[in-house]
C-alpha positions as CSV (number, residue, x, y, z in Angstrom):
1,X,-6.6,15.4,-12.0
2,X,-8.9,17.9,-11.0
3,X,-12.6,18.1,-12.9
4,X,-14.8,20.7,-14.0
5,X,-17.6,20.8,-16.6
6,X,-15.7,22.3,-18.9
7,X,-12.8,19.3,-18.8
8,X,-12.1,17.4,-21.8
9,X,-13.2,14.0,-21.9
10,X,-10.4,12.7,-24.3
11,X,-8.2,14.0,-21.8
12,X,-9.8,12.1,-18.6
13,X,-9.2,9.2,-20.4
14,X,-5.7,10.0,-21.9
15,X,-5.0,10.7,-17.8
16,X,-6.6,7.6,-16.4
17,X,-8.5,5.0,-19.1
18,X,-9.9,3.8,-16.2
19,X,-12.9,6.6,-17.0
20,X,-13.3,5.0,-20.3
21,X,-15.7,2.6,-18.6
22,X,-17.6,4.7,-16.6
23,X,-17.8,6.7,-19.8
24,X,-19.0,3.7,-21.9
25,X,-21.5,2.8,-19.1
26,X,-23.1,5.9,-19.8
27,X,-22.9,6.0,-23.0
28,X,-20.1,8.4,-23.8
29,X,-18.2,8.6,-26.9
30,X,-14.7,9.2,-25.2
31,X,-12.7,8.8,-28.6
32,X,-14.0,9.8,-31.9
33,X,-15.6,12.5,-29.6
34,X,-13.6,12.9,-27.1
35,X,-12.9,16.4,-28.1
36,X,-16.7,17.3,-25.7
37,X,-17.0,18.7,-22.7
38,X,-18.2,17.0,-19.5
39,X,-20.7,19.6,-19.7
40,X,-21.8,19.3,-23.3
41,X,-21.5,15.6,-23.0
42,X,-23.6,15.1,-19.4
43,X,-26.3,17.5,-21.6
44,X,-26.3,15.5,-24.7
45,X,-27.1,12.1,-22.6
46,X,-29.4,13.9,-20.2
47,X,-27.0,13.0,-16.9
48,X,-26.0,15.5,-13.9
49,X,-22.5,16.7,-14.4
50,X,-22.1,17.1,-10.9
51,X,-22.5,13.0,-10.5
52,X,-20.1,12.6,-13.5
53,X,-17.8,14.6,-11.3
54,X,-18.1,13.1,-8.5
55,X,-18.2,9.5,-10.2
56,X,-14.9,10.7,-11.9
57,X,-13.6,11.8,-8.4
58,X,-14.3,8.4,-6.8
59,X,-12.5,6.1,-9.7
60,X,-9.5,8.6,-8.8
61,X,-9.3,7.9,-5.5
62,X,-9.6,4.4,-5.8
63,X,-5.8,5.0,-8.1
64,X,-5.4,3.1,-11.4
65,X,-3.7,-0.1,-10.0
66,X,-1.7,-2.2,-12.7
67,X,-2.9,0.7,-15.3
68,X,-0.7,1.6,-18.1
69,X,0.4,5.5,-18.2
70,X,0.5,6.6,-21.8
71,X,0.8,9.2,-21.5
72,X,4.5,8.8,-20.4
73,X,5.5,6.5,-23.3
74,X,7.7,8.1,-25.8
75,X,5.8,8.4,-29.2
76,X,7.9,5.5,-31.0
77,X,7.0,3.3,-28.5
78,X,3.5,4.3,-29.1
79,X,3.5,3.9,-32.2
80,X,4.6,0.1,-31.8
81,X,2.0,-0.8,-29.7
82,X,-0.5,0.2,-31.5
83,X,0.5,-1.7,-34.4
84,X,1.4,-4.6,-32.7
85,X,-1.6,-4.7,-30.4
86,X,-4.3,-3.1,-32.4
87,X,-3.5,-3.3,-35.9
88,X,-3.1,-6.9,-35.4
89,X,-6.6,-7.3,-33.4
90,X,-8.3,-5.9,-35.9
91,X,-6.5,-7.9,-38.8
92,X,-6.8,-10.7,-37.1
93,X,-10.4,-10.5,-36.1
94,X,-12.2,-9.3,-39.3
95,X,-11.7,-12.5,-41.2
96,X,-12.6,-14.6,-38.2
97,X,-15.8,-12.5,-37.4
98,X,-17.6,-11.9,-41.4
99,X,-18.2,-15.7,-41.8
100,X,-20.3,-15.4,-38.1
101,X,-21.8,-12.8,-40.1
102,X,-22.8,-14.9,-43.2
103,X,-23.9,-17.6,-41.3
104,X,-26.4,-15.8,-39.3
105,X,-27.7,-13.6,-42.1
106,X,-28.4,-16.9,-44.2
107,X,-30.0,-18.6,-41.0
108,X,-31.5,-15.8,-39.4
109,X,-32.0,-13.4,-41.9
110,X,-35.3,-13.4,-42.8
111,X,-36.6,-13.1,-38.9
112,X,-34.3,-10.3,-38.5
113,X,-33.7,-8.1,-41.7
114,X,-31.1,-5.9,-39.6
115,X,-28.6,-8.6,-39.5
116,X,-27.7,-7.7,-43.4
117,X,-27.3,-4.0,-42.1
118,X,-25.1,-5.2,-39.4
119,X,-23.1,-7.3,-42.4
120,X,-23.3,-4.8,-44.4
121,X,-21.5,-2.3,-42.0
122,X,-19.2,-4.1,-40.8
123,X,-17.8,-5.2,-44.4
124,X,-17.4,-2.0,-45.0
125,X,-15.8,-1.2,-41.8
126,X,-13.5,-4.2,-42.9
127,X,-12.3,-1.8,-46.5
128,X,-12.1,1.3,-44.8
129,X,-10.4,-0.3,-41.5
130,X,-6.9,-2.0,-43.7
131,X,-6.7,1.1,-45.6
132,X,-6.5,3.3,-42.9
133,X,-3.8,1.4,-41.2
134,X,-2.0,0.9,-44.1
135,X,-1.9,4.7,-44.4
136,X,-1.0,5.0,-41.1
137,X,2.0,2.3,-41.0
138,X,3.6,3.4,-44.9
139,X,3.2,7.2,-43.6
140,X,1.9,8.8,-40.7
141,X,3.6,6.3,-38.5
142,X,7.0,6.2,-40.1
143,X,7.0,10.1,-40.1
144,X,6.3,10.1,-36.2
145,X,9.1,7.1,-35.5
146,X,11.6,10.0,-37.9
147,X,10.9,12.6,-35.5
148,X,11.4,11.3,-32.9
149,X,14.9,9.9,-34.0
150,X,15.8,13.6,-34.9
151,X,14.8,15.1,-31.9
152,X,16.9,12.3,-29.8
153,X,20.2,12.9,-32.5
154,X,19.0,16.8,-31.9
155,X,18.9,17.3,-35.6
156,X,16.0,19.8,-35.6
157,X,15.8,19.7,-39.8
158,X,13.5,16.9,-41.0
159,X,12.1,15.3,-44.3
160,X,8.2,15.2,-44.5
161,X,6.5,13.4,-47.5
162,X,3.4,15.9,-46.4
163,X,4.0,19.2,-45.0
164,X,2.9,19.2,-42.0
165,X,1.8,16.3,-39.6
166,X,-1.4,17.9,-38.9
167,X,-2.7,16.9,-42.4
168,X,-2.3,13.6,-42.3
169,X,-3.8,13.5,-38.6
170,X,-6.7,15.3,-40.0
171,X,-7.6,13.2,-42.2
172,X,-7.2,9.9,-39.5
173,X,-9.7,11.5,-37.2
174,X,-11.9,12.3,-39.9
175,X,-12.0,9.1,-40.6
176,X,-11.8,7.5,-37.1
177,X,-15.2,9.8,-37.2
178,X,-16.9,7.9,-39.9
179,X,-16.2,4.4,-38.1
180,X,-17.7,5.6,-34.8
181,X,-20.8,6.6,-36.7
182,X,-20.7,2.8,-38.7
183,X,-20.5,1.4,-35.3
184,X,-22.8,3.3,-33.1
185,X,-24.8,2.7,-35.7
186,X,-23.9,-1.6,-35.5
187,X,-24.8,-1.1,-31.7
188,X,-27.9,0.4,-32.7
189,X,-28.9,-1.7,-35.2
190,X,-28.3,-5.0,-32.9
191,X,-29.7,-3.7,-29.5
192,X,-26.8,-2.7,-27.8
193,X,-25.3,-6.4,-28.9
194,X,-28.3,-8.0,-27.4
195,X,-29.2,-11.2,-28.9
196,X,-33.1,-12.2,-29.7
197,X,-35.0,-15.0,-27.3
198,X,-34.6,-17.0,-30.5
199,X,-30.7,-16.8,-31.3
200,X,-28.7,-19.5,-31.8
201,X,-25.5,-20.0,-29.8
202,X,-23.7,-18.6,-33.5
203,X,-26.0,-15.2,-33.4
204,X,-25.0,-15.0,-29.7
205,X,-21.2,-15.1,-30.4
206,X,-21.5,-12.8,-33.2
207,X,-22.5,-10.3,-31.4
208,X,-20.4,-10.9,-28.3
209,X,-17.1,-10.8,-31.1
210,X,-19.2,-7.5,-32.6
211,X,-18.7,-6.2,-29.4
212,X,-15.3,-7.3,-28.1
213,X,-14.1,-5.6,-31.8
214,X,-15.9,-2.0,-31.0
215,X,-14.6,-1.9,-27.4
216,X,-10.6,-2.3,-29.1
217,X,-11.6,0.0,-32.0
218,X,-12.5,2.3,-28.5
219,X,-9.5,2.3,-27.0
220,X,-7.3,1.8,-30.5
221,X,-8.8,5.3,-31.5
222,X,-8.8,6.7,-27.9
223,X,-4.7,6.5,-27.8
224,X,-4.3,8.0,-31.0
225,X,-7.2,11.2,-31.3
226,X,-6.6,11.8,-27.6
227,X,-2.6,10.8,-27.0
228,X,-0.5,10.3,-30.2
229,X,-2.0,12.8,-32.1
230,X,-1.8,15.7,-29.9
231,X,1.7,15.0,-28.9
232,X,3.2,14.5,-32.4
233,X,1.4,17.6,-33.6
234,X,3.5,19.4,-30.2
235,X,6.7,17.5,-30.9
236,X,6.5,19.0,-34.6
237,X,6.9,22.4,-33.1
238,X,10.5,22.0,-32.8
239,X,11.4,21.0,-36.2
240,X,12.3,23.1,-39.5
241,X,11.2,21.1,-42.6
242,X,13.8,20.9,-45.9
């Protein structure tokens, strides 16, 4: 892939995820905002585009290894893996990671008032986390899976509970938004997940799970604002609705 200042960033990383690093060293937003400019996004952070070019250039010539493409995965198949992968991370994780959280804010609490914040953030990342997947697996998800079906049995008539897909996708990246500010707003909160002189080894594994859980809600949002999305909303252009 070739770079400019005007490439997309979601679509670096959609073309090689091995730029979501770099990005994330630098503190880049490549999903919730992937939608920037290298440009716009090497002026917001006060970097050189021309060394995030050439950065980019040098990760490419290195190739992606054992990387997975994809962007060569039909959308069913997609669609799976993120469910299986990270729908069950995060299901799995938030009930292992808000009793860290209560422990540390009883213990620690009172020498560091921000760890309620964090709590408080995250439980609410928790609510707004299961009922976005559920929307996503009850609608959006089976709607994408139909789709593709038809297009494969080339009957170019569906069924859509919602007009069409670009609604619900909207309204997933609007909210795949609001959790990128919650948890910029976490990393902020806890020093870039840097634990006090005086943390405990609990604190200190709180915030390396805190962590761990933002990079997957990173790449979980990544495959779907920058991959899924856009290709469902293309494969809909062959489709008359009944």
């Amino acid at each position: 892939m070739k770079y400019s200042s005007e490439t997309i960033v979601g679509q670096i990383v959609a073309d090689n995820y091995q730029a979501a690093a770099l990005f994330s060293k630098y503190g880049i937003d490549f999903c919730c905002r992937g939608h920037r400019s290298l440009q716009e996004v090497a002026d917001k952070n006060n970097l050189s585009v021309t060394e995030l070019i050439e950065a980019l250039g040098a990760l490419e010539n290195k190739g992606s290894g054992d990387q997975i493409n994809f962007q060569t995965w039909d959308l069913d198949l997609l669609v799976d893996y993120i469910e299986k992968t990270h729908h069950r991370y995060v299901r799995k994780r938030i009930p292992e990671i808000i009793p860290y959280l209560v422990k540390v804010v009883k213990v620690h609490g009172k020498a560091h008032p921000e760890l309620l914040e964090i709590a408080n953030e995250f439980d609410a990342a928790a609510i707004e986390l299961n009922a976005h997947m559920q929307k996503e697996e009850l609608n959006l998800f089976p709607h994408i899976r139909n789709m593709v079906q038809a297009r494969d049995d080339q009957n170019l008539t569906i069924e859509s509970p919602f007009g069409s897909v670009q609604y619900p996708i909207q309204e997933m990246m609007k909210e795949h938004d609001e959790e990128g500010v919650r948890f910029r707003k976490i990393r902020a909160l806890s020093n870039n997940y840097t634990p006090p002189e005086d943390a405990c080894q609990t604190y200190r594994v709180t915030f390396s799970m805190l962590e761990e859980f933002e990079q997957d809600l990173h790449k979980h949002i990544h495959l779907e604002n920058n991959i899924l999305f856009p290709k469902a909303a293309e494969l809909e252009k062959i489709f008359a609705y009944n």
